[in-house]
N, C-alpha and C positions, 0 to 999 in steps of 0.2 A: 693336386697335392693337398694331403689334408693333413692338419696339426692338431694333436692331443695335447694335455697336459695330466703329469702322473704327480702327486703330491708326494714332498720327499719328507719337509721337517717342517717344524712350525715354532715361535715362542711369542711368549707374551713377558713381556718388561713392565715391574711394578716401582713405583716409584714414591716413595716417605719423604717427607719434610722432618727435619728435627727440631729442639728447641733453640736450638745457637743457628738456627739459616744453614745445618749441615743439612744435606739431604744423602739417604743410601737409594739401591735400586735391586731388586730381585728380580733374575730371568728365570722364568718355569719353559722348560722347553717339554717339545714334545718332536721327539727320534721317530716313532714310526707313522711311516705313513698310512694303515690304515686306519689307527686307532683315530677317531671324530673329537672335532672343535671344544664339544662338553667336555673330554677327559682333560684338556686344558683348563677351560674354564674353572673346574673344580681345584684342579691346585692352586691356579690362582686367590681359588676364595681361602684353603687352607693356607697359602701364605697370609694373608689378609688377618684370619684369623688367630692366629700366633702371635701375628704383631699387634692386635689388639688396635689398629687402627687402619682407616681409610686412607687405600692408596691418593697420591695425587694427581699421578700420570700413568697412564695403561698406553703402553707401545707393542702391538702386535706385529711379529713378519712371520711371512709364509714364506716357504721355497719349492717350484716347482723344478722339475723338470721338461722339455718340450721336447716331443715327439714325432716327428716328421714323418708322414707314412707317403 
């Protein structure tokens, strides 16, 4: 028996600190599976970029699916 895995979805969680000890978080997801890890990366820097500052915590998950042949 041999097991594949087929990539389903992916995001990446940005996370701000504010000035009062609030913090917010932005998830940049990415739906399809075959578009690559970069087109993530790159939204994450335009969010980045908008907020005009440096996330504090970067949380990635992935999702696969497993395949059983």
């Amino acid at each position: 028996m041999a097991v594949t895995a087929e990539g389903k979805s992916g995001n990446l969680r940005l996370k701000y600190e504010g000035a009062d000890d609030d913090t917010w978080t932005f998830a940049v997801s990415r739906l399809d599976p075959d578009a690559d890890a970069a087109s993530l990366l790159l939204l994450a820097e335009a969010v980045s970029d908008l907020q005009g500052e440096t996330p504090v915590d970067l949380t990635n998950r992935c999702e696969f699916i497993l395949i059983s042949d």
